[in-house]
C-alpha positions, -999 to 999 in steps of 0.1 A, spaced: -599 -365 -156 -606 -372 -118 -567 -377 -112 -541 -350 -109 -519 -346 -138 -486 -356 -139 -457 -331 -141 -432 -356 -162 -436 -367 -194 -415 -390 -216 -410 -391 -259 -425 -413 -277 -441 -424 -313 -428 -398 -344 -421 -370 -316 -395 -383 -292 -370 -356 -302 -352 -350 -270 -334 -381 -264 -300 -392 -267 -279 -390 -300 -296 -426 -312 -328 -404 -318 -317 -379 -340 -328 -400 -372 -361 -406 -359 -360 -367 -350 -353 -357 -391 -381 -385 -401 -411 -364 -384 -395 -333 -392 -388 -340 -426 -431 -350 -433 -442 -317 -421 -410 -296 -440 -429 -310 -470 -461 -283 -458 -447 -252 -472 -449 -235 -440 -432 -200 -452 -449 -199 -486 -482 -194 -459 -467 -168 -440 -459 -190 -418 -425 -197 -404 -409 -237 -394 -406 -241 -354 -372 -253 -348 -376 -285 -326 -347 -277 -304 -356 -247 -286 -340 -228 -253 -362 -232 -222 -386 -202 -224 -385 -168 -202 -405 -168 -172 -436 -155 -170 -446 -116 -164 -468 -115 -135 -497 -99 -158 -504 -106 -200 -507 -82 -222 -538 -81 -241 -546 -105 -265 -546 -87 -302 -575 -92 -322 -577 -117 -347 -561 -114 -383 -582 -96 -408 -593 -116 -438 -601 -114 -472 -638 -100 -486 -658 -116 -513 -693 -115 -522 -701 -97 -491 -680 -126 -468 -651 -127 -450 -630 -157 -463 -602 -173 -435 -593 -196 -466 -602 -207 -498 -598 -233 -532 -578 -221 -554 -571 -246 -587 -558 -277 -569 -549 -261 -535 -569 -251 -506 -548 -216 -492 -548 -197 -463 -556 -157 -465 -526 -142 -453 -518 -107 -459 -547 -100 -480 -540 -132 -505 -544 -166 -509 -511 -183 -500 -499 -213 -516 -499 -244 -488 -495 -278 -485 -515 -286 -457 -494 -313 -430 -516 -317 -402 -527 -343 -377 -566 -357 -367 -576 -353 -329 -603 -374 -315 -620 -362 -286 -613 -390 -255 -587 -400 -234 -576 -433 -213 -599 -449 -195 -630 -426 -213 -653 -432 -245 -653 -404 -267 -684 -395 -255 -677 -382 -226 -656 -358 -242 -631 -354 -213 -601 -339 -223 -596 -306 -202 -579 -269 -208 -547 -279 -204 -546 -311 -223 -557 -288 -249 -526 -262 -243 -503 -287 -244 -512 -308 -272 -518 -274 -294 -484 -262 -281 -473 -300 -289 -481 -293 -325 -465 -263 -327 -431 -276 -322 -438 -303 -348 -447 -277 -371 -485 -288 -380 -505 -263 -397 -538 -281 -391 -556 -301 -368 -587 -321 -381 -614 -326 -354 -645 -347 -360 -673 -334 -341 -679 -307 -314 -656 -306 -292 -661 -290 -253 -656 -251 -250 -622 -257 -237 -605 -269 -272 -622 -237 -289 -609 -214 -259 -574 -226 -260 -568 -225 -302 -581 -189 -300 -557 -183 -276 -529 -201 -290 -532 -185 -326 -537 -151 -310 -504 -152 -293 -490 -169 -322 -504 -151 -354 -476 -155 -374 -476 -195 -373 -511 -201 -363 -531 -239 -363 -558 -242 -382 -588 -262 -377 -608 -284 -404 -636 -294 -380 -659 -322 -390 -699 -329 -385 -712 -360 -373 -743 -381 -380 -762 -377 -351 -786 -401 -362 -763 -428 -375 -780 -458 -356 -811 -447 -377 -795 -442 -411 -777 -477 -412 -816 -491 -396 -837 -475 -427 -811 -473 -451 -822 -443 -462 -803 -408 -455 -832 -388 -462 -857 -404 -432 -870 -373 -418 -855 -381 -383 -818 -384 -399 -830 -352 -418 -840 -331 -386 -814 -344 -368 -787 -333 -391 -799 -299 -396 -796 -295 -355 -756 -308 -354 -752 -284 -383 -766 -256 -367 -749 -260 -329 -709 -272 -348 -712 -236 -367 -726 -217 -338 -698 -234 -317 -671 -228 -339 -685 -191 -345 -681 -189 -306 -725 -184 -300 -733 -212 -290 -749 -226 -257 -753 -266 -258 -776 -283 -235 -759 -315 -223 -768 -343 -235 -752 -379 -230 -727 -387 -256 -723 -349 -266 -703 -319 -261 -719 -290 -241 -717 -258 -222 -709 -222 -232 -691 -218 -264 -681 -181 -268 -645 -181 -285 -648 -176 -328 -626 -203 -341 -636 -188 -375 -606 -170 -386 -586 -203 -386 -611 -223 -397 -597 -242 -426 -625 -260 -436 -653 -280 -429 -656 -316 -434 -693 -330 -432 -700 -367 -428 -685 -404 -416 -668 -430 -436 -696 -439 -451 -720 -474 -448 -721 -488 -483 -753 -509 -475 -771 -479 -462 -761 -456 -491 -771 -477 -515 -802 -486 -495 -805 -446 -499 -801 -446 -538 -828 -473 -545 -857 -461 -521 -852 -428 -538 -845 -441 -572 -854 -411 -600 -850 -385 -574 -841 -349 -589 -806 -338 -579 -808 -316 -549 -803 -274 -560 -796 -249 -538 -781 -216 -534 -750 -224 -524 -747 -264 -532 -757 -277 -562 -761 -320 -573 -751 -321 -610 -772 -344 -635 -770 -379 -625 -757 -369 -591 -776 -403 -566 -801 -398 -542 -767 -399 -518 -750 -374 -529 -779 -353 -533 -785 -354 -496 -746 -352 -492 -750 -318 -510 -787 -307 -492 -766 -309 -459 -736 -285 -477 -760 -261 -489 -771 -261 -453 -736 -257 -436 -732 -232 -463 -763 -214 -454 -757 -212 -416 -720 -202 -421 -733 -172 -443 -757 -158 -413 -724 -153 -394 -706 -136 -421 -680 -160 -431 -674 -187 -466 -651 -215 -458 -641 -239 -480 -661 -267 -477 -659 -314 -482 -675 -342 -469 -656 -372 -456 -659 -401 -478 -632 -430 -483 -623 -462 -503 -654 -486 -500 -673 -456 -512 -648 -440 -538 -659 -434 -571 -634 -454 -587 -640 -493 -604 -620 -523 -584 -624 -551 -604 -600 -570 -581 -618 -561 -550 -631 -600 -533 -654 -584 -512 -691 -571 -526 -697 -542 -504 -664 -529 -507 -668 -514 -543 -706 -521 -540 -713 -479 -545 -699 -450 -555 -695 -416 -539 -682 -390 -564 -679 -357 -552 -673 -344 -590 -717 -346 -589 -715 -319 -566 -706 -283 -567 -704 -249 -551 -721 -219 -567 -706 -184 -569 -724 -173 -539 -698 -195 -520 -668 -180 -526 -643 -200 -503 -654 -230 -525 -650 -268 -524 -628 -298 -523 -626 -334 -524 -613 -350 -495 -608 -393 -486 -594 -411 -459 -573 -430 -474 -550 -461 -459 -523 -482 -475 -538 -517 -464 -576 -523 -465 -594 -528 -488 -580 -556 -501 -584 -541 -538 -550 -522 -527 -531 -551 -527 -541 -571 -558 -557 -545 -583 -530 -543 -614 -529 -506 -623 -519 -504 -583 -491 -531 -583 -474 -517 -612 -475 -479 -609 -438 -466 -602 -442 -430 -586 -428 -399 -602 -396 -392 -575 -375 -424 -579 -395 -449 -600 -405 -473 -571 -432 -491 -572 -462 -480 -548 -491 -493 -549 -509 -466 -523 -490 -441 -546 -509 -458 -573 -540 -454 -560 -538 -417 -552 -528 -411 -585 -560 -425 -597 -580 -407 -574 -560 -374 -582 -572 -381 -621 -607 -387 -616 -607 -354 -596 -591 -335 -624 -595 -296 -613 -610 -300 -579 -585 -294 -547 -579 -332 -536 -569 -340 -498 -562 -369 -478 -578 -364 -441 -570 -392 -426 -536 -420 -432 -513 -434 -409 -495 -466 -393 -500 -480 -360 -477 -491 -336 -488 -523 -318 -475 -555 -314 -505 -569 -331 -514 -571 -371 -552 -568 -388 -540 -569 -424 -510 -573 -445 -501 -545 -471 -481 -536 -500 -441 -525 -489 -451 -538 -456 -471 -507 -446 -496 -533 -424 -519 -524 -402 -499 -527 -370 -465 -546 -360 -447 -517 -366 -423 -497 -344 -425 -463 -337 -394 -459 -363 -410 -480 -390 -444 -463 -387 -426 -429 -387 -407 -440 -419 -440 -454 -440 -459 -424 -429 -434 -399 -439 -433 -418 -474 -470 -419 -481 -468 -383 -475 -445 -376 -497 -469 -398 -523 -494 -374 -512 -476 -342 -523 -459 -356 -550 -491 -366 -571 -504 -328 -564 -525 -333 -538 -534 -303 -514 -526 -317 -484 -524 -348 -457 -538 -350 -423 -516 -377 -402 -543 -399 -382 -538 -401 -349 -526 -369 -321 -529 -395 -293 -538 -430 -285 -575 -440 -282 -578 -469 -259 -615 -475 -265 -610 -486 -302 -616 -522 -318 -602 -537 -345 -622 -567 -363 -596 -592 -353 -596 -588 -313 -628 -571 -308 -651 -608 -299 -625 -610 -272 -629 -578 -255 -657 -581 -236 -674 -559 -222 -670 -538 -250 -678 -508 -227 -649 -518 -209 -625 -514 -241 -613 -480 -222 -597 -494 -193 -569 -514 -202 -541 -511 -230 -543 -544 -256 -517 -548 -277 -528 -566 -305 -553 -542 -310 -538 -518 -336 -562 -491 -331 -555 -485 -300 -517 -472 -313 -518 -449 -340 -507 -417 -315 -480 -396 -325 -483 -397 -286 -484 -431 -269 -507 -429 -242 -494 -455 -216 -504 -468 -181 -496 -453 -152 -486 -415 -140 -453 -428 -154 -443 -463 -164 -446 -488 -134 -417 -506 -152 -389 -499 -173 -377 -534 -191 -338 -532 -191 -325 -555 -169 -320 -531 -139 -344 -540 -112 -342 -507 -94 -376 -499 -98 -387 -534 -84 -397 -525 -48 -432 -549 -52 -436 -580 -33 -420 -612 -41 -444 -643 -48 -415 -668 -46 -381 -678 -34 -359 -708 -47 -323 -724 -41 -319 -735 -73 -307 -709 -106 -341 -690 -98 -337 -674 -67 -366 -651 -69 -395 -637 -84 -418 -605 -78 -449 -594 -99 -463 -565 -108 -493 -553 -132 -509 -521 -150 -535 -516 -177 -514 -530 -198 -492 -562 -183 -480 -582 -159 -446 -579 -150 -426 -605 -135 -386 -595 -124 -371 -633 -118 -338 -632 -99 -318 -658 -115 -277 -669 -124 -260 -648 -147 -276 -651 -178 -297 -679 -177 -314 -674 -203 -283 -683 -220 -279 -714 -210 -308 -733 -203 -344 -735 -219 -370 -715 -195 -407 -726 -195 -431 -704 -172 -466 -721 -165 -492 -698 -163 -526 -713 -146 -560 -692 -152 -583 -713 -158 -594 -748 -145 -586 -780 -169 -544 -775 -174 -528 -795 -206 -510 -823 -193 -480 -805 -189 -462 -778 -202 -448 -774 -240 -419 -800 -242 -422 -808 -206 -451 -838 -201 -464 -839 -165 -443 -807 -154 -468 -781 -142 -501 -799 -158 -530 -771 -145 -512 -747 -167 -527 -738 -200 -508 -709 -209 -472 -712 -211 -441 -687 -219 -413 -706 -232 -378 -693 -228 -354 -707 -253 -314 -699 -275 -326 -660 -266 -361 -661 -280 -396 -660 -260 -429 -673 -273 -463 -674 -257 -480 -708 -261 -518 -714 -252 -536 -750 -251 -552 -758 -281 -586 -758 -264 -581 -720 -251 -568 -706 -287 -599 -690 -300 -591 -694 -334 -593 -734 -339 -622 -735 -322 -643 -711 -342 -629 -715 -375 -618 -750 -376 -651 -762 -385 -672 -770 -352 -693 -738 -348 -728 -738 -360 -719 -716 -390 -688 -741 -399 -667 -721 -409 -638 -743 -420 -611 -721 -421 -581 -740 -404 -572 -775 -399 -580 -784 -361 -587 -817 -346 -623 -825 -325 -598 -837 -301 -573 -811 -298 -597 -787 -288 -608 -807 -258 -597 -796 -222 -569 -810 -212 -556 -824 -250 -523 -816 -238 -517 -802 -271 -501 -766 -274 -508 -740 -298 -484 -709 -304 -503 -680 -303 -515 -664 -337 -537 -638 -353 -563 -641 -380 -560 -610 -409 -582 -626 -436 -608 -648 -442 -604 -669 -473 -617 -648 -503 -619 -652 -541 -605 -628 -567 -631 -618 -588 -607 -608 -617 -593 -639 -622 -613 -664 -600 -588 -675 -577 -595 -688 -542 -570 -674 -517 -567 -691 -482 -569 -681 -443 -540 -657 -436 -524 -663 -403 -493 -647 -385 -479 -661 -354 -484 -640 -327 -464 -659 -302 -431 -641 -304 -424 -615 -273 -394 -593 -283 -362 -591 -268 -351 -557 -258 -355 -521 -235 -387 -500 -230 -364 -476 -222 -366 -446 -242 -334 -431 -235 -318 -460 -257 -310 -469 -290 -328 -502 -291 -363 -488 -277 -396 -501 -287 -419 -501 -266 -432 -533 -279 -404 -552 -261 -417 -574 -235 -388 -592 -217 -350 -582 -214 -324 -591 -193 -290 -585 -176 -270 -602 -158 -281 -620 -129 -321 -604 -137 -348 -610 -160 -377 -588 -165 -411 -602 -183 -439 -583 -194 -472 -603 -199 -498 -583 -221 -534 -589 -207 -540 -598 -242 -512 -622 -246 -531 -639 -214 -564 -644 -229 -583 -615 -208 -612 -599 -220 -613 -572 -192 -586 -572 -167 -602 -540 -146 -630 -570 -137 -608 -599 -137 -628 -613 -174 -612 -638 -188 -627 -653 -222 -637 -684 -229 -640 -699 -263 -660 -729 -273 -682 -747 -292 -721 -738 -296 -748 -740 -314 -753 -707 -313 -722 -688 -330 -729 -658 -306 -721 -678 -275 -689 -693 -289 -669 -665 -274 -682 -661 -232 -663 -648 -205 -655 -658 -167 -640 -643 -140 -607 -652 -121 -589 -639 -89 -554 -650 -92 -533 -661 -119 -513 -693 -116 -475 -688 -118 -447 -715 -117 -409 -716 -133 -396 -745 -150 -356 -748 -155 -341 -771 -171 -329 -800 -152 -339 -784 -124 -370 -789 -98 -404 -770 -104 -406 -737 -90 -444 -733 -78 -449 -694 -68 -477 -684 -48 -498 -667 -81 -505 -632 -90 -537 -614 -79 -544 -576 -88 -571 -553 -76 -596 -546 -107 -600 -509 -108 -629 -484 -122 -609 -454 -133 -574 -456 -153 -541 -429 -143 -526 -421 -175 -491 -404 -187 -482 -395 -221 -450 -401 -238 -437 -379 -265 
């Protein structure tokens, strides 16, 4: 990060533990998933969440001690290793029962694709110290990470060897572009390729390592052994169904693969067989430094082994990746497990297959479907150790799918998704599963979700500005927000409001000031006590040329507005002219694919129709059961609504999707960027959908300088402000909140 850090940080999503006595349920909802670990049965013992401010440090440390010794088996030393259904720690010269509660950490930040790889030493120290408190026993990375992660868990386990963090550390497909273009795994470039990030992630790990830099990768000098901790290692992505299967039938008759430490058991695919070539090789490279660890590969639902007869979609249950065709021989001592990532709401089969919808689980007879489906994954993998590496809820204001006991993907708030995740937990341990690794440490602004992503545009831009209907953007158990602290604080207090004004009026809106981040604009509208109260509120907002004939119940007020907030018996929704909405125009039946998903009008998607559309989100196509033939329809949710209430986290009604609250004579407005049809604020983008021949080009983008702002009252006069404009912006300041 090129900016300095900041020195205050506020709580947020399943951590904010300090706040005021409203908070102290949320605090027993995160501490009561990772109580379910079994930290003492490890050797480990539970981190109290309140602690006393720590003694100041000596002017000199003390040595470091050396690491933990560990058990010896067939010639290697063993940090952990499968036991039955468990995968346990050596403490003390056994194998310690565990249920693993840990947490996934992705390797960007704010304003940076992962790529770049740019979190620094002391994002490191205090997210490890971070996890501490909350009592994780293991953190999940995907790939190589920079020296500096590897440097500060030594550290931190060697001051803290009796509660220590371990590491299941993944391996990447270098070469992933290639395998999904051949279809085939075992293309000699994927082949070569693999064998390389499999040789620099153990030499890395093993702390001899020197990494050329290459773009997109981590480098540098790697000379801090992780090993003692290590957990495990996880090879492999969710996997491509198309490419695997493209894999099984250009290698069809293939001999499963046999080596000495991973072997593919009779009728084991040409998949899996290069699934277990590439174990045998971790294996073998892990051996030269001494060391067996218990090794998996990532796979998840689309690829599970399981049949979904009730699954609409082909490739979703198109092929099967069964890690019962593949074993460890004796010469690996630390073993192997199964491992999925596994979430409550896609695929679809998790909503309508029956064995799902009627399973009632073991502690109170409820019905849960996700529960369900563990359970059936937990049988199929009878006598194999069993985890879960990736689950979770996000936290956004936006929706991508609809799930059973409401665990969607997104619309949740920080409560709710605390709640849901501690319960699927719970599913995890209670069906016998080793453990469950919480998905995400802290928010990645650069992800997409299928729903939004044709609007963000550039895509390389993704990392620059906070949407929030993009759910993947909020899954952090830390919410990464704008700002070195937040620009605004939505509570009807304008203290913080020292920004210009863009208007002044005589009538019941006096004035009215803007404000922006990565995030929103923020208006702060001086008006008569609680005016919102008493009369309906319409704000114009003018991006774009063409207007709508007037704002939404108001013909002729305002008509170069095509956005519009209306303000009305304590509600606010966001309306957009049909013509803008994006998803009339390309799914009501005038693209060149035709794709006649929703009833729209040739003429309501004209400029300037003059009709209004609240906002809303697509989270399915129409699909047909396969089971039982029938057709369902489009599903929709309207988006429009912006909730009432404080961003301030101090209170009892926080959530931090609130975007407009007010007290007495002031009203505070947040605007999402997203909620104004941008595809890139940092370059002023705005999209632009319409009809074309060529689907591709439905969804463009153009560029404005100012956003039109005027206030309508009721009964009263216009109030035309003098607009909004922002300088775009090339790097992004960042504070996290806990």
């Amino acid at each position: 990060m090129s900016e300095k850090r900041p020195t205050r940080t506020r709580r947020g999503l399943f951590a904010r533990l300090g706040e005021r006595a409203a908070q102290l349920a949320y605090i027993g909802i995160w501490a009561g998933l990772f109580l379910l670990a079994g930290f003492v049965s490890a050797g480990a013992t539970f981190v109290p969440f309140f602690k006393p401010d720590p003694p100041m440090l000596p002017a000199a440390e003390p040595p470091l001690p050396p690491p933990p010794a560990r058990v010896l088996e067939a010639g290697l030393r063993l940090p952990a290793k499968v036991v039955g259904d468990q995968v346990r720690p050596a403490v003390g010269g056994r194998f310690a029962p565990i249920f693993w509660a840990g947490v996934n950490l992705g390797s960007s930040v704010p304003g940076q694709e992962p790529g770049a790889l740019a979190a620094t030493r002391p994002d490191y120290d205090r997210w490890l110290a971070g996890m501490a408190d909350l009592g994780i026993t293991v953190v999940r990375v995907y790939t190589v990470l920079g020296p500096a992660f590897y440097d500060a868990l030594r550290e931190f386990n060697l001051k803290n060897p009796t509660k220590p963090i371990y590491v299941l550390h993944g391996i990447w497909i270098p070469r992933e572009d290639r395998f999904y273009a051949t279809k085939d795994a075992w293309d000699p470039m994927v082949v070569a390729a693999q064998k390389k990030e499999i040789r620099d992630a153990v030499a890395a790990v093993s702390g001899h390592a020197v990494i050329a830099k290459v773009p997109g990768h981590a480098s540098g000098i790697y000379n801090s052994d992780i090993t003692p901790w290590l957990m495990g290692w996880s090879f492999g992505i969710e996997w491509d169904p198309e490419a695997s299967n493209g894999t099984n039938l250009k290698h069809r008759g293939m001999k499963p693969y046999q080596g000495a430490y991973f072997r593919a058991r009779p009728g084991a695919s040409p998949m899996e067989s290069w699934i277990g070539s590439n174990l045998d090789y971790l294996a073998d490279q892990q051996a030269r430094y001494g060391w067996s660890v218990p090794i998996t590969f990532t796979n998840w639902d689309t690829t599970d082994p399981l049949r979904h007869p009730d699954e609409p979609l082909f490739s979703e249950d198109l092929v099967a990746i069964d890690a019962t065709h593949l074993q460890a021989t004796a010469a690996w001592p630390a073993g192997y497990f199964a491992s999925f990532h596994a979430y409550p709401y896609y695929p679809d089969f998790l909503r309508w297959q029956r064995s799902y919808q009627t399973y009632r689980r073991p502690r109170d007879g409820k019905i849960d479907p996700y529960a369900g489906y563990i359970h059936e994954l937990r049988q199929h993998h009878k006598g194999m150790a069993l985890m879960v590496t990736e689950f979770g809820q996000p936290t956004s204001l936006g929706c991508a799918h609809y799930a059973p006991l409401k665990r969607d993907q997104g619309c949740h708030s920080e409560q709710e998704a605390a709640t849901n995740v501690v319960d699927m937990m719970r599913d995890l341990k209670d069906e016998g599963l080793a453990g469950g690794i919480v998905f995400m440490w802290l928010d990645e602004w650069f992800k997409f979700t299928w729903n939004t992503i044709d609007y963000e545009l550039p895509h390389q831009n993704r990392a620059m500005w906070r949407s929030v209907f993009t759910n993947e953007e909020h899954f952090g158990i830390i919410a990464a927000e704008p700002g070195p602290a937040d620009k605004v604080v939505l509570d009807g207090v304008d203290g913080e409001w020292t920004f210009p004004s863009i208007a002044t009026g005589t009538g019941s809106v006096t004035e009215v000031a803007a404000t922006s981040d990565a995030e929103n604009v923020y208006l702060r509208l001086k008006v008569a006590p609680e005016l919102w109260k008493h009369k309906r509120i319409v704000l114009g907002l003018d991006a774009r040329p063409g207007g709508n004939k007037g704002l939404p119940g108001l013909p002729g007020v305002d008509p170069a507005a095509e956005m519009a907030v209306v303000i009305d018996h304590g509600e606010a929704r966001m309306h957009h002219a049909a013509w803008i909405e994006p998803l009339g125009v390309r799914y009501g039946g005038f693209s060149a694919t035709k794709k006649n998903f929703l009833p729209a009008t040739w003429g309501d998607i004209q400029p300037g129709s003059g009709v209004w559309q609240p906002i809303r989100q697509i989270l399915n196509y129409p699909y047909r059961l396969p089971s039982t033939g029938r057709m369902n329809p489009t599903e929709l949710r309207d988006a429009s609504l912006m909730p009432w209430g404080t961003t301030d986290p101090a209170s009892a009604a926080f959530d931090d999707r609130h975007l407009i609250d007010g007290s007495g004579g002031v009203l505070e407005i947040a605007l999402p960027w997203s909620m104004l049809s941008f595809a890139d604020p940092s370059t002023h983008l705005l999209y632009v959908v319409a009809p074309n021949p060529d689907d591709a080009k439905v969804v463009t983008t153009r560029r404005i300088d100012k956003l039109g702002i005027a206030i309508a009252v009721e009964g009263e006069p216009l109030l035309r402000t003098q607009g909004f404009t922002w300088e775009g912006w090339d790097t992004v300041r960042w504070h996290e909140r806990r």
